[in-house]
C-alpha angles and dihedrals in degrees: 000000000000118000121216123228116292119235121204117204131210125204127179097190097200135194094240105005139023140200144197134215141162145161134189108272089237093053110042104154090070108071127180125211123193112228100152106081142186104267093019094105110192085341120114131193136142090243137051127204104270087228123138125184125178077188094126097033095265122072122264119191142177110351094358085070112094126218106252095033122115103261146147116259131167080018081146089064089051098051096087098057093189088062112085109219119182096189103126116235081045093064090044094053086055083049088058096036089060099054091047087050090231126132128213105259 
């Protein structure tokens, strides 16, 4: 049996921001990056807020997430539970995840 072509993807889960790339394994050299995103609207960048929010029933994430919503930011500084942070929404999403008796991972 035949194999189709393999993609590799590439993810940089950041603290603020995060961004998506891949590429077919064959032809590595010609990578594509995502910069258009649910939410964004006209807007393009290579990178999309690393917010998440449950806030309307269905899940929101990145550019979708308002300001003011309920939502989880700075979740990459709270994975490892046994590092302190004292960023902020990263203290906050530990906050929401607590009442929701969730954990980061």
């Amino acid at each position: 049996m035949a194999q189709g072509p393999s993609i590799v993807v590439g993810v940089d889960f950041g603290t603020t921001f995060s961004g998506v790339a891949w590429a077919f394994k064959e032809s590595a050299g010609e990578i594509e990056v995502l910069s258009t995103w649910p939410g964004g609207g006209n807007r393009t960048s290579v990178k999309v807020p690393s917010t998440i929010s449950g806030e309307a029933r269905t899940a929101s994430w990145g550019y979708q997430v308002g300001p003011f919503m309920d939502a989880l930011r700075g979740i990459k500084l709270i994975l490892d539970e046994e590092q302190e942070t004292m960023y902020s929404p990263s203290l906050c999403s530990k906050k929401l995840l607590a009442i929701l008796d969730k954990d980061a991972v």
